[in-house]
C-alpha positions as a Python dict, from the first residue, in 0.01 Angstrom:
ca = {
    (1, 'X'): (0, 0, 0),
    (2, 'X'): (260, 215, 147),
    (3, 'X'): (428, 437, -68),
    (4, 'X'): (773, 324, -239),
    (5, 'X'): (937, 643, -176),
    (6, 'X'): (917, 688, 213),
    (7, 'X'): (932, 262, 295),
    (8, 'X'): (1238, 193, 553),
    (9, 'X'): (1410, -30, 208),
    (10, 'X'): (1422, 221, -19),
    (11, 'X'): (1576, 555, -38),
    (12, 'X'): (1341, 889, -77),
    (13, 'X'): (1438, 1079, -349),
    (14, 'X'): (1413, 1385, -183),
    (15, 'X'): (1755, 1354, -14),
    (16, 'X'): (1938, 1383, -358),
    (17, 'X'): (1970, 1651, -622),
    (18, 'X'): (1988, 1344, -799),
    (19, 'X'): (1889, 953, -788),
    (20, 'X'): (2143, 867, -994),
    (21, 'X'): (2420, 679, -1079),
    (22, 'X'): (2206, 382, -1138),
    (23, 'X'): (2420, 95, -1080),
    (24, 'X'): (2463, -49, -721),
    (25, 'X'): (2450, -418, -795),
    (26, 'X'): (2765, -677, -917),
    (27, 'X'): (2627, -718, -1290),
    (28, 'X'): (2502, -1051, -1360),
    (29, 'X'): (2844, -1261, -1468),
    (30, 'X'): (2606, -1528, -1615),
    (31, 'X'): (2685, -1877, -1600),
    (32, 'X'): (2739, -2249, -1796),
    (33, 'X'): (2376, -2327, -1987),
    (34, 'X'): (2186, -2574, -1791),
    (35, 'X'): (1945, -2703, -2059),
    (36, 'X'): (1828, -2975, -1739),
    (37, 'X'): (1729, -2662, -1561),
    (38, 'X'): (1597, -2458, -1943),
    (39, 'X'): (1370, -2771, -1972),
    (40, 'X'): (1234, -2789, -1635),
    (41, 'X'): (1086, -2452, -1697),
    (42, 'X'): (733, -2433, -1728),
    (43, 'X'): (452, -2203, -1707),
    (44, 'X'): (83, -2270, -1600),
    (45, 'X'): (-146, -2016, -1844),
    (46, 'X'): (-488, -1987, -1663),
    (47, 'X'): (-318, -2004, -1368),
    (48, 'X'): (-95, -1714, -1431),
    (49, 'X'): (-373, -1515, -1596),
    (50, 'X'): (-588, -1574, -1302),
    (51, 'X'): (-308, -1394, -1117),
    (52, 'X'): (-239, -1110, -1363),
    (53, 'X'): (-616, -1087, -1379),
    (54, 'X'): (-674, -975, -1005),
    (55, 'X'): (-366, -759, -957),
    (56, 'X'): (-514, -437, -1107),
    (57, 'X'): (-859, -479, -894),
    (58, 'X'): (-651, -573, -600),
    (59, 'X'): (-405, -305, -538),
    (60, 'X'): (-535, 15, -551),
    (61, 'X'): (-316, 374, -390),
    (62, 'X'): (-506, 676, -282),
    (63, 'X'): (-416, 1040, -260),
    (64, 'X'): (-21, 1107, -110),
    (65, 'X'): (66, 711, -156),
    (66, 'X'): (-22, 738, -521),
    (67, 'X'): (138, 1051, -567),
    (68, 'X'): (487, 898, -468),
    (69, 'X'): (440, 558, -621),
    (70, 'X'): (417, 740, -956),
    (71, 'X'): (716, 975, -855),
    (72, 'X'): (918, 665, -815),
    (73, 'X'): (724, 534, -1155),
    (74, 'X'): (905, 842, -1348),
    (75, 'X'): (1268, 736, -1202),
    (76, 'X'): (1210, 450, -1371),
    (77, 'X'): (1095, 497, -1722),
    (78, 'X'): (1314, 502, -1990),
    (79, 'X'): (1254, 811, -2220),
    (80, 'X'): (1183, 658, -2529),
    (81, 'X'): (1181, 764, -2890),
    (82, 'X'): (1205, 551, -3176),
    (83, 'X'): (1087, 663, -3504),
    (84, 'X'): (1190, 696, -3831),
    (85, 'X'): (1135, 1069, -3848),
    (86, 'X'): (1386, 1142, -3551),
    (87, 'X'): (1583, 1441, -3553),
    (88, 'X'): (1837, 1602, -3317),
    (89, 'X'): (1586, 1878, -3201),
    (90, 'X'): (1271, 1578, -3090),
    (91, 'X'): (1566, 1415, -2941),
    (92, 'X'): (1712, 1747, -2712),
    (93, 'X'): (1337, 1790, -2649),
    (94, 'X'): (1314, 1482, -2469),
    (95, 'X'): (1631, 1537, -2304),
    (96, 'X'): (1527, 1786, -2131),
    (97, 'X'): (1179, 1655, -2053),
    (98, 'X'): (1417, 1394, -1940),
    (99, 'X'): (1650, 1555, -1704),
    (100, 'X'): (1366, 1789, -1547),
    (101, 'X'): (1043, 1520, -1639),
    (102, 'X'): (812, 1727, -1350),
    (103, 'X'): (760, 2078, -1345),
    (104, 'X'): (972, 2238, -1046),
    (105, 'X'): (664, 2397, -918),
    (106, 'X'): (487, 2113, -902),
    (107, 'X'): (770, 1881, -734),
    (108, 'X'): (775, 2151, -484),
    (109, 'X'): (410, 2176, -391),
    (110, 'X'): (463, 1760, -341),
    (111, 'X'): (756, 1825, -94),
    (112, 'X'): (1010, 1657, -369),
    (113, 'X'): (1335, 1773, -477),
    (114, 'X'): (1455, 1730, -875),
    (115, 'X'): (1391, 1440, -973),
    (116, 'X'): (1476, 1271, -1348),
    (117, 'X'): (1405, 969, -1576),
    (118, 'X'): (1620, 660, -1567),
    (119, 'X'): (1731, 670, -1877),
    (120, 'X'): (1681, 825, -2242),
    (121, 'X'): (1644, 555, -2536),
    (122, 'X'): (1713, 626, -2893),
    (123, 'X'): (1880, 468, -3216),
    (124, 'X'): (2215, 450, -3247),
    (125, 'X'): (2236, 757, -3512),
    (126, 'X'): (2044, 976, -3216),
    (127, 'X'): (2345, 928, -2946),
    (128, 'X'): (2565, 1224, -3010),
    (129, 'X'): (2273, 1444, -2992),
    (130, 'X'): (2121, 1259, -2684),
    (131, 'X'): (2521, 1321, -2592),
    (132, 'X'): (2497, 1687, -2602),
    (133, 'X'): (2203, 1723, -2468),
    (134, 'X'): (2254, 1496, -2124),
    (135, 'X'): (2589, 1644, -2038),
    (136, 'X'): (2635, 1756, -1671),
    (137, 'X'): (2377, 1490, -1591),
    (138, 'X'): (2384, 1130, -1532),
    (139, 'X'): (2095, 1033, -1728),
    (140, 'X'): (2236, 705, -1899),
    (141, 'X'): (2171, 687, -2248),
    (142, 'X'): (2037, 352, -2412),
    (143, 'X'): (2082, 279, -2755),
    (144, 'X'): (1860, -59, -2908),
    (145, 'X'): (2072, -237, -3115),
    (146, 'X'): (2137, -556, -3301),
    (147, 'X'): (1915, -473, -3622),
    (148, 'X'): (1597, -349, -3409),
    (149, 'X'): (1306, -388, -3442),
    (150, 'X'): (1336, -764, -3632),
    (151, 'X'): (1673, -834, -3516),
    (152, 'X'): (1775, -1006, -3876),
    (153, 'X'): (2042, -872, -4027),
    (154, 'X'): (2340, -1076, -3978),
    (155, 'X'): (2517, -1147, -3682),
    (156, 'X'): (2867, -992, -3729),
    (157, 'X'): (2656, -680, -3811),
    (158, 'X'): (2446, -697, -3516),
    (159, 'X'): (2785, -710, -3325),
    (160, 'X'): (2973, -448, -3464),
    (161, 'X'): (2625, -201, -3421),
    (162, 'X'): (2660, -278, -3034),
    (163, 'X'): (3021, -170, -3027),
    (164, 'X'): (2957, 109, -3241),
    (165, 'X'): (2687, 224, -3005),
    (166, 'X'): (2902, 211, -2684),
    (167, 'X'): (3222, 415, -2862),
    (168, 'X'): (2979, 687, -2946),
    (169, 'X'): (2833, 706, -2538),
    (170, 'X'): (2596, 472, -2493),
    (171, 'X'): (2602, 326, -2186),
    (172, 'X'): (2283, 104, -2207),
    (173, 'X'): (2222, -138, -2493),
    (174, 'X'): (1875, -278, -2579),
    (175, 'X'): (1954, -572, -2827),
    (176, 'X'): (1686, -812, -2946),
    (177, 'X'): (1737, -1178, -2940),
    (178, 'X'): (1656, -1379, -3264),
    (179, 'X'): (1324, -1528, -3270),
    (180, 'X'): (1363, -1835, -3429),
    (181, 'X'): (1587, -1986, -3203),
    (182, 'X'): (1326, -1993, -2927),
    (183, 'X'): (1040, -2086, -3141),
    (184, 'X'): (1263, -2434, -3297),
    (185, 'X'): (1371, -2453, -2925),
    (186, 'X'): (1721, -2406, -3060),
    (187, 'X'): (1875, -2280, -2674),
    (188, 'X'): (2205, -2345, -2737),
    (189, 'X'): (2239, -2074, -3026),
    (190, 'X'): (2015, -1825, -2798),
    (191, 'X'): (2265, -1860, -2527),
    (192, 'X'): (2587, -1815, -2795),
    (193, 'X'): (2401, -1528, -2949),
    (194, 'X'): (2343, -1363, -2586),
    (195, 'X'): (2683, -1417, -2455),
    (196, 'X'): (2816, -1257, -2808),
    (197, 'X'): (2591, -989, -2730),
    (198, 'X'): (2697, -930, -2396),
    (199, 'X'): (3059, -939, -2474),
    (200, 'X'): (2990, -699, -2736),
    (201, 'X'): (2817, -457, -2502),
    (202, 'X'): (3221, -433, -2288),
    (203, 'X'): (3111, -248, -2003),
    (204, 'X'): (2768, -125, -2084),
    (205, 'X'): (2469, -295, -1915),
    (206, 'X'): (2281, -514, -2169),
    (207, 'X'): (1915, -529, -2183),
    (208, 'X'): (1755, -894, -2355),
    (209, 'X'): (1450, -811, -2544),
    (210, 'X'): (1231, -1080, -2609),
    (211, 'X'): (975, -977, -2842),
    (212, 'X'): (754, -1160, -2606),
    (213, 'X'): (462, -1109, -2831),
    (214, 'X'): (600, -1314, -3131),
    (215, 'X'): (722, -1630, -2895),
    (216, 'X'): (403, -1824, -2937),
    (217, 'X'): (360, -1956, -2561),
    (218, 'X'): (427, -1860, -2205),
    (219, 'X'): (668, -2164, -2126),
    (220, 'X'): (899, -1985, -2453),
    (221, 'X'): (891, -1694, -2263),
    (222, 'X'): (964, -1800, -1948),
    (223, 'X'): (1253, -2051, -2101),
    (224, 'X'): (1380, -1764, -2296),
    (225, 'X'): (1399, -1550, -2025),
    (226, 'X'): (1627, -1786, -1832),
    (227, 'X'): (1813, -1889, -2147),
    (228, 'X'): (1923, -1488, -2156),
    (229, 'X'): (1986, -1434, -1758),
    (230, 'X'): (2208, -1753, -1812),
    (231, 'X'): (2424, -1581, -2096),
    (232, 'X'): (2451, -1267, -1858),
    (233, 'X'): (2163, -1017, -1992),
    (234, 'X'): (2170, -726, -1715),
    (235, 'X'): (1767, -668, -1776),
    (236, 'X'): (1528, -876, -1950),
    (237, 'X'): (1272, -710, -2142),
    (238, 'X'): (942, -774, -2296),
    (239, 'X'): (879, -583, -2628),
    (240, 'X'): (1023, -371, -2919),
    (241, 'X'): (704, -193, -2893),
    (242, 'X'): (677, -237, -3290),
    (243, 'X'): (489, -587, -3237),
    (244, 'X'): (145, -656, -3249),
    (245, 'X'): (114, -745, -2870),
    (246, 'X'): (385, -576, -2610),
    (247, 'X'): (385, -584, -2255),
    (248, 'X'): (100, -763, -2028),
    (249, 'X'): (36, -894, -1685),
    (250, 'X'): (87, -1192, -1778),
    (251, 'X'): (375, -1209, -1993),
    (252, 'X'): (552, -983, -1704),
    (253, 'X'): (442, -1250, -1449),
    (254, 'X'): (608, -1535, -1632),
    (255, 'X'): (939, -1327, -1628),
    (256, 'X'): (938, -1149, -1308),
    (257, 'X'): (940, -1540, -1163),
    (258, 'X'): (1213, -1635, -1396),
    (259, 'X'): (1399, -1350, -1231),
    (260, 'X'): (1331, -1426, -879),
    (261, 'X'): (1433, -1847, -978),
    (262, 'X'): (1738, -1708, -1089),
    (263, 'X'): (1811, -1494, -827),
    (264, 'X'): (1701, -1770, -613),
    (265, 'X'): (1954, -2007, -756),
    (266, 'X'): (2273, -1767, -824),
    (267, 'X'): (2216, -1474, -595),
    (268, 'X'): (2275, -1251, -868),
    (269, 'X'): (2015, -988, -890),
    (270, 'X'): (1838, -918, -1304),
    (271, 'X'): (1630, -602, -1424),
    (272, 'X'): (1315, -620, -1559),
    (273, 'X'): (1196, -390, -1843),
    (274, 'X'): (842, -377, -1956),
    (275, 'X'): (792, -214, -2280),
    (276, 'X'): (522, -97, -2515),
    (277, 'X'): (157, -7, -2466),
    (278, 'X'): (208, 124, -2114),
    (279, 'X'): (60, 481, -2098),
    (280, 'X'): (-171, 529, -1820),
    (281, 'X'): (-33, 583, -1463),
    (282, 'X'): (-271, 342, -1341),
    (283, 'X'): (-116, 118, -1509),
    (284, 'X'): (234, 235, -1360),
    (285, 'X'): (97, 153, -1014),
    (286, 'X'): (-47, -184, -1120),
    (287, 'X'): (335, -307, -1255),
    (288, 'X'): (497, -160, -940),
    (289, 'X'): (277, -344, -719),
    (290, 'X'): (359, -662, -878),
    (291, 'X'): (747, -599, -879),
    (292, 'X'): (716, -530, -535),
    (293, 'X'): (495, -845, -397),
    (294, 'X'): (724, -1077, -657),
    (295, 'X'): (1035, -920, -608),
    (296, 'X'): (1050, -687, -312),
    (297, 'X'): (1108, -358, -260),
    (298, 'X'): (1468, -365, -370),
    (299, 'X'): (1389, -423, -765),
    (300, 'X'): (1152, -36, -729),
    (301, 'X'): (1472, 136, -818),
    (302, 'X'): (1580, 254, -1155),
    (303, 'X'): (1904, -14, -1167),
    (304, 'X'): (1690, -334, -1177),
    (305, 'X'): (1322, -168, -1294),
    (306, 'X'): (1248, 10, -1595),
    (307, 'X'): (956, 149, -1834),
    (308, 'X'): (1004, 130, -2176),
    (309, 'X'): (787, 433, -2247),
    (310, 'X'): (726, 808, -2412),
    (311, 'X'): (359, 865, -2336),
    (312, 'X'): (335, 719, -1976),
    (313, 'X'): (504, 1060, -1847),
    (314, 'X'): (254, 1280, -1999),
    (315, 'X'): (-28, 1088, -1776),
    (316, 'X'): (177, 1075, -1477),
    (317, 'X'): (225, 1462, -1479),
    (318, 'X'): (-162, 1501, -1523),
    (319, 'X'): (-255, 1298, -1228),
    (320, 'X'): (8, 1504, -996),
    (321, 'X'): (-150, 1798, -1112),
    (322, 'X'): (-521, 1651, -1010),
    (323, 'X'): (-367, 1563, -704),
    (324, 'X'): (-213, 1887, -604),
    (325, 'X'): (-453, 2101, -740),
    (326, 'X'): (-788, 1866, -795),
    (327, 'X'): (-818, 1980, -1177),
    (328, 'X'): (-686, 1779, -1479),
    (329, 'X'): (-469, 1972, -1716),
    (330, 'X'): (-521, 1962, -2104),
    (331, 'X'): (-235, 1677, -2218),
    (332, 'X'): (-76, 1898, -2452),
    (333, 'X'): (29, 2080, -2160),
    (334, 'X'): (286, 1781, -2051),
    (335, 'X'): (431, 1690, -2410),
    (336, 'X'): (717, 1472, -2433),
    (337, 'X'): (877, 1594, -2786),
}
């Protein structure tokens, strides 16, 4: 598999002090909800596990190829952190892990220029100090939103937290969409609840997150997904990371194909965002390959591709390092906060 950073479609980051700004695509206007269409949607579970199942076995990079596939992996993870103990200093930490992610020695024994995340993620509170701490760059900051993780609190709050979140600089919001409404098969109220959400959001890109885990079948997921595009999510994404079960093959499968439909069908381009439990680089690789046979080459940049991650870095760095130097490095050595 050639590698995603030298193939004649995409751009080699070497070329730029910087891969960003992010956005190059018309944002997805959304459109009337089609519930003929919604309905039609369905989703065939042993085969798409079948298919999920032989990716990893299947697709395998060696050597220089898999060093650039996971330099384009880090351009595409969203810093994440999301706990209750925050504090301004873990969040300038990953900041800066954030605007320099690879140590400059090591980009230039791989022939790369600077390279940085796509994106820091934090709670609203965290902004001003993500703020402070990403000025001169443009590293977006995403705020998750909309009473996160559970997304129950009511809905005029859930509103006024998304506008509160893009007056204080956030220029990504990750909202959650209520549950319930795809489990009764209620897709009307998903669709009002996404447009709100969207509208909300002004001119910051929305991200839909699913909560894929807690949706109870494949054909929700997949119906959900559409439901969202349809009401003019930006990204769809899989997980909180707080549920039981986050992102899988499978799951990513079912809504990397709902992307492509729509794109098929309205020419408009959606991000995908898999979140939660990714943290090996092998991994990385595995849910590059299948953006890239789905989707094509143009959704392996940061404005339509995404990881929701923190500890996926720290295993990227240490598999550059074997590759440059053929040792592994103690992890400690590639901390995130």
């Amino acid at each position: 598999m050639a590698s995603p950073l030298t193939h004649p479609n995409t751009t080699a980051t070497t070329t730029h002090h910087n891969h960003l700004p992010q956005v190059t695509e018309p944002r997805n206007p959304g459109m009337p909800l089609d519930l003929n269409w919604v309905l039609s949607v369905q989703a065939n579970t042993s085969a798409i596990e079948r298919r999920a199942a032989s990716l990893p076995a299947r697709r395998s990079v060696k050597k220089a190829h898999q060093a650039a596939w996971l330099l384009r992996a880090v351009t595409c993870i969203d810093l994440t952190t999301l706990s209750g103990d925050d504090t301004d200093r873990r969040v300038a930490r990953l900041c800066a892990k954030a605007r320099q992610p690879v140590s400059a020695d090591l980009l230039g024994k791989l022939g790369m220029g600077p390279i940085t995340t796509g994106a820091v993620c934090v709670y609203h509170e965290m902004i001003p100090a993500a703020r402070a701490a990403l000025k001169g760059t443009n590293i977006p900051i995403a705020a998750v939103s909309t009473g996160f993780p559970a997304g129950l609190s009511p809905l005029e709050l859930r509103i006024k937290e998304i506008e509160m979140s893009v007056a204080a600089g956030a220029s990504e919001i990750d909202i959650v969409i209520s549950r319930r409404h795809v489990l009764s098969g209620n897709w009307q109220a998903l669709y009002d609840e996404m447009q709100a959400f969207r509208a909300a959001c002004g001119e910051a890109h929305v991200k839909a997150i699913l909560a894929t885990g807690e949706l109870g079948s494949l054909r929700n997921v997949a119906r959900a997904s559409v439901v969202c595009m349809m009401a003019g999510a930006d990204f769809i994404k899989t997980s909180t990371g707080k549920e039981s079960v986050n992102a899988t093959l499978p799951v990513s499968l079912v809504m990397i194909r709902a992307i492509r439909d729509y794109y098929d069908r309205t020419g408009m381009r959606v991000g995908y965002k898999p979140a939660g439990g990714i943290s090996k680089a092998k991994d990385a690789i595995t849910y590059l390959a299948l953006m890239k046979e789905e989707l094509g080459d143009r959704w392996l940049k940061p404005d339509l591709f995404r990881f929701g991650a923190s500890s996926l870095l720290n295993d990227i760095e240490r598999q550059l390092e074997h590759h440059v130097t053929g040792h592994y490095s103690a992890g400690y050595r590639h901390a995130t906060s």
